[in-house]
C-alpha positions in Angstrom: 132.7 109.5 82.4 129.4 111.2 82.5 128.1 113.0 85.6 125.6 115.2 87.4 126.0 118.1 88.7 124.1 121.2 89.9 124.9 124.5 88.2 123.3 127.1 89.6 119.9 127.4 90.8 116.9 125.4 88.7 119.6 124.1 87.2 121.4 120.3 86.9 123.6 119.5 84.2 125.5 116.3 82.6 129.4 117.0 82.7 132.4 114.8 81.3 135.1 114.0 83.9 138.1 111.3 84.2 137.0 108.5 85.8 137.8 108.1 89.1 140.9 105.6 90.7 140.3 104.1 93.8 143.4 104.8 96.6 144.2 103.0 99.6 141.7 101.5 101.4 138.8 102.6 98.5 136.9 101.6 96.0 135.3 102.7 92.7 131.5 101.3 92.1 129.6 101.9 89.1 126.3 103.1 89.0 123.3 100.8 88.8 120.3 103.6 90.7 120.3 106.3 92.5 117.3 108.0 93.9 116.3 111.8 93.3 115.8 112.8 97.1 114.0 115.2 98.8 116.8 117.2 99.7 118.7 117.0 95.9 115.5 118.7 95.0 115.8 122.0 97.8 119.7 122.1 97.1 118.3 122.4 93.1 116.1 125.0 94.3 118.4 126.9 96.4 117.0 126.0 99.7 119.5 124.2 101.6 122.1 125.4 103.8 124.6 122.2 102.9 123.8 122.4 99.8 127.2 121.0 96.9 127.1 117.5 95.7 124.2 115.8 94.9 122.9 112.3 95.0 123.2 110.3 97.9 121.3 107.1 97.2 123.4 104.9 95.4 123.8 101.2 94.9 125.9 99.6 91.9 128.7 97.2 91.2 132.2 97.3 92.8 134.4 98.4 89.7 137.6 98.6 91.3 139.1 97.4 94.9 142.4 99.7 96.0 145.6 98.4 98.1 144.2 97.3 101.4 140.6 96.5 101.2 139.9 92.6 101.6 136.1 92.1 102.4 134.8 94.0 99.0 135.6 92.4 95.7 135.2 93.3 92.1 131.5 92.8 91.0 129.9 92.9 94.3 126.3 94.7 94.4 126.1 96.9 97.0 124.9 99.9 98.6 126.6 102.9 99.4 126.4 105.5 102.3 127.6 108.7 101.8 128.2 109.9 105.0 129.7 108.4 108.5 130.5 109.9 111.5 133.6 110.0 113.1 132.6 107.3 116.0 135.5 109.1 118.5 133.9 112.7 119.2 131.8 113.7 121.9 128.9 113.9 119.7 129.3 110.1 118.7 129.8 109.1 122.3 126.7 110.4 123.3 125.2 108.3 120.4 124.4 111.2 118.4 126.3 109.9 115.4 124.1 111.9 112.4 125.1 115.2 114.1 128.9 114.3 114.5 130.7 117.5 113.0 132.7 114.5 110.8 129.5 113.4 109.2 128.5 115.6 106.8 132.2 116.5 105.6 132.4 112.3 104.4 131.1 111.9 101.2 131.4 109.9 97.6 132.8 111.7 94.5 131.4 113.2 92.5 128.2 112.2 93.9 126.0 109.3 92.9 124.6 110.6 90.1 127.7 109.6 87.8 129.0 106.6 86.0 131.0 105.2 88.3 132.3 106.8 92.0 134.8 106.7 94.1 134.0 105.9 98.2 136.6 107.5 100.5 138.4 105.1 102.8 136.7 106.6 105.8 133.1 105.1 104.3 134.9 102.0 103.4 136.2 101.4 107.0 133.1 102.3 109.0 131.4 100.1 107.0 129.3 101.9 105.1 129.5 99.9 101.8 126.9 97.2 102.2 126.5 93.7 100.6 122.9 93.6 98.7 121.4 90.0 99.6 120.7 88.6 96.4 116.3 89.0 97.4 117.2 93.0 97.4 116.6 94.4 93.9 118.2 97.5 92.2 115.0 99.0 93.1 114.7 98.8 96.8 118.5 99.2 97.4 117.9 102.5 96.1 115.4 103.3 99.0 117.4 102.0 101.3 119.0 105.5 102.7 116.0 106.9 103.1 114.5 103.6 105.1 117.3 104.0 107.2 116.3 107.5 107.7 113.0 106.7 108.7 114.5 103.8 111.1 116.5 106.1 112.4 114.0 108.3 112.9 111.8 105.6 114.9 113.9 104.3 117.0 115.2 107.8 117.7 111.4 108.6 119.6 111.2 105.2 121.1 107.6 104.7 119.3 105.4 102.8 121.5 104.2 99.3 121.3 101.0 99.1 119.1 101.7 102.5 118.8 98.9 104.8 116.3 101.0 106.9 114.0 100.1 109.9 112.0 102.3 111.0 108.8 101.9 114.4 107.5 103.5 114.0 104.1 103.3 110.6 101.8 106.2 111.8 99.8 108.8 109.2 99.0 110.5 109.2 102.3 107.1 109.8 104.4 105.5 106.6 102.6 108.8 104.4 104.0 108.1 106.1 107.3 104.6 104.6 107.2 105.3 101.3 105.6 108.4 100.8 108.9 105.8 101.4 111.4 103.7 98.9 110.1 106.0 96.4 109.9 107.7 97.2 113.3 104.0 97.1 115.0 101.8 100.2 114.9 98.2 99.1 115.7 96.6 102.1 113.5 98.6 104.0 110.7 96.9 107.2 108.8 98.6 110.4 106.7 97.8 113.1 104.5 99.0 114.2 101.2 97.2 115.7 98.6 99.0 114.0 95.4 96.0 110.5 95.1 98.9 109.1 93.2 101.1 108.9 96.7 97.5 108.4 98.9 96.9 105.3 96.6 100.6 104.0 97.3 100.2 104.4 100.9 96.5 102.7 101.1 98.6 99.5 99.2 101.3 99.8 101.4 98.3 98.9 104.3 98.0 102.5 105.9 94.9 102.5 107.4 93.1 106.3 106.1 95.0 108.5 104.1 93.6 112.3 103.8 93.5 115.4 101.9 95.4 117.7 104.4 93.0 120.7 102.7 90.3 119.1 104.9 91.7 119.1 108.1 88.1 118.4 109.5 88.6 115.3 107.7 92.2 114.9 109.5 90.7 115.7 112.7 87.9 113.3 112.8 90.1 110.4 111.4 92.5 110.6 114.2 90.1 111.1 117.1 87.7 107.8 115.3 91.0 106.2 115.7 92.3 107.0 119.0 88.9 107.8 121.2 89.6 111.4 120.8 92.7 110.9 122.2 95.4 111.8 120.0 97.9 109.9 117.7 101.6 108.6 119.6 103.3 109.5 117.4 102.6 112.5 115.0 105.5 112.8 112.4 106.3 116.1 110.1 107.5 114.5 106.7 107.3 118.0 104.9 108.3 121.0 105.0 105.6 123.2 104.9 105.9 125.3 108.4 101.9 125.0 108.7 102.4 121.4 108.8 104.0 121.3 111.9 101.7 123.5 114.0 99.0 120.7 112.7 101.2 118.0 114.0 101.4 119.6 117.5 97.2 119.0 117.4 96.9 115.6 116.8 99.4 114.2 119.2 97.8 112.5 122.9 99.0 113.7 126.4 102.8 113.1 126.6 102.8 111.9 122.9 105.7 112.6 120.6 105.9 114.8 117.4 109.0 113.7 114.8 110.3 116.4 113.0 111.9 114.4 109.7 111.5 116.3 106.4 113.7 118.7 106.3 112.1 122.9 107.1 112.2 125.3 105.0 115.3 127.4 105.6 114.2 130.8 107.9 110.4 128.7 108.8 109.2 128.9 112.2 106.8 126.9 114.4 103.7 128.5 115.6 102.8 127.1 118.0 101.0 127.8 121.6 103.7 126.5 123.5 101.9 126.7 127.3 99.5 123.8 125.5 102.7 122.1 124.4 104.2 122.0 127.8 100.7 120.9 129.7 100.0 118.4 127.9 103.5 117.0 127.7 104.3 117.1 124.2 107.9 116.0 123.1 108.9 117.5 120.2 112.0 115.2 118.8 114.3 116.0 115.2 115.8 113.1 113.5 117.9 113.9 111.0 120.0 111.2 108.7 121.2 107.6 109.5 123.9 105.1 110.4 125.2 102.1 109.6 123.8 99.8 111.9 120.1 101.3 111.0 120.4 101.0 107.1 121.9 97.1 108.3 118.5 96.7 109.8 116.4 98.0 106.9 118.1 96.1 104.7 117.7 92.9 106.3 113.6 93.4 106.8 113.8 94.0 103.2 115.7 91.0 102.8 113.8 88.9 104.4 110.2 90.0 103.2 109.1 91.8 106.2 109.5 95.2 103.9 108.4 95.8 100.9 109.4 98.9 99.3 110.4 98.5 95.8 106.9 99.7 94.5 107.2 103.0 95.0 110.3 103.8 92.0 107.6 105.1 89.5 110.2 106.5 87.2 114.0 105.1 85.5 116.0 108.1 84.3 118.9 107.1 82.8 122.0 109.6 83.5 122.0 111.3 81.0 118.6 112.5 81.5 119.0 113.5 85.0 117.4 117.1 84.2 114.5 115.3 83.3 114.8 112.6 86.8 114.6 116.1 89.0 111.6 117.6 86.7 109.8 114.3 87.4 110.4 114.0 91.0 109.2 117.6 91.8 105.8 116.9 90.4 104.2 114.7 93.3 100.9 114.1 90.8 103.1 112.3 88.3 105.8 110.4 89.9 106.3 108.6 93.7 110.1 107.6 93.4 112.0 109.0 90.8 116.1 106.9 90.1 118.5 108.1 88.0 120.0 104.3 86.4 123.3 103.9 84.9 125.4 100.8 83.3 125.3 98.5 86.4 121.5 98.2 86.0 121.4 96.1 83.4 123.0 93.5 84.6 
């Protein structure tokens, strides 16, 4: 079978290996999508500390069911995690499952960018093989790992009833950020990103202003319009980009929160005053990955219509143009969500 892999930096390659055999308590699951994330795209550039297997999006069909697993069947459509804590640890018991030393040791193999991929027993067990309803397409069950993310990620800073937001990044996974907060109840929604394609899929996703950060006059009026000169709730750092946090720190209320959820640039540093920080109250929160019982939650708004996400895959790669997936999803003016599709997609 056919299967990506990086090798080397700036490079991803299509490789032939056996086919995977499910043991005990796994299965197999062949490919229908898999998203081209974020962090696939630092690990191609060299910039990420965890950096190995790639492709962590997946949803397909069950292929094949091994000795001991009774609530998965052959043919089933569903999405797969890649990672799950270890739900006995310290870390877990203080609920703080995504930084369980466990978690980031669990994954599929090789990867889900490949024909067909085997999910340890561990992921099998703690559920992390999830039933698509029937009303979830190929599409969004591809986005829903970096939903969950974002739920994660919300629920994580306890956002505020009727809370305003403020997004600094529309990327793939900032645009589900801002599409959740809507649907979960922010009274006023706004964001910057300077590709108009991603602007233009947040303003149809109902955001209520999306900017230019290279205005930040612009950025500065919009929020303080929006909040009495006030200050967003919740400011959220969906990039990168060091500056971009500093900004974030600005645009927050008295005692409001800053989310830092795209994932810094390896060595970056926040400049920040910090006596303003800590007189005003500022909290400033990470959120890093999801569980289970978020991506459960995503899926079933999607399910039921109260999020709609599928719009934003742009771009179909099948595998064996994944080179070409990652070339498309790291130019921001030509694609929003790039997936890389295999066999089960076609059915």
């Amino acid at each position: 079978m056919r299967f990506g892999r990086l090798a080397g930096p700036g490079t991803v390659v299509v490789e032939e290996r056996p086919e995977p055999t499910p043991g005990p308590g796994e299965v197999t699951v062949t490919l229908a999508a898999c998203g081209v994330c974020g962090t696939d795209l630092e690990k191609l550039r060299g910039n990420y500390r965890t950096a190995g297997v790639i492709g962590h999006e997946p949803v397909g069909r069950v292929a094949k069911v091994g000795d001991g697993v009774s609530d998965l069947s052959v043919g089933d459509r569903v999405f797969v995690h890649h990672h799950v804590p270890c739900y006995s640890c310290e870390v877990c018991a203080r609920g703080d499952y995504t930084f369980c030393p466990t978690y980031s040791k669990t994954n599929i193999d090789p990867g889900g960018f490949a024909d067909t991929f085997r999910v340890p027993r561990e992921n099998v067990e703690r559920k992390a093989v999830l039933k698509l309803d029937p009303k979830v397409d190929w599409d969004s069950g591809a986005l829903l790992e970096p939903a969950g993310c974002a739920f994660t990620a919300i629920r994580k800073v306890a956002m505020p009833e009727r809370a305003t937001v403020f997004i600094l990044g529309l990327g793939p996974v900032g645009l589900l950020y801002a599409r959740l907060v809507r649907a979960l109840g922010a009274s006023w929604v706004g964001g910057t990103e300077v590709s108009p394609l991603r602007r233009a899929a947040a303003e149809r996703g109902g955001i209520d202003v999306t900017l230019d950060p290279r205005d930040p006059a612009s950025v500065r009026a919009a929020v303080d319009s929006a909040t009495k000169g006030r200050g967003v709730d919740l400011a959220v750092v969906a990039t990168g980009h060091p500056s971009v946090a500093k900004s974030a720190t600005e645009l927050v209320r008295r005692g409001g929160t800053v989310n830092f959820f795209g994932l810094p640039e390896a060595g970056s540093r926040l400049d920040a005053d910090l006596q303003d920080l800590y007189l005003r109250g500022v909290r400033l929160i990470p959120s890093y990955a999801t569980t289970e019982p978020d991506l459960a939650e995503v899926h079933r708004l999607v399910a039921h219509g109260e999020l709609s996400i599928a719009d934003l895959v742009t771009h179909r790669v099948p595998l064996a143009r994944v080179a070409e997936a990652f070339r498309l999803a790291g130019r921001p003016d030509e694609a929003v969500k790039v997936t890389v599709t295999g066999a089960a997609s076609a059915e």
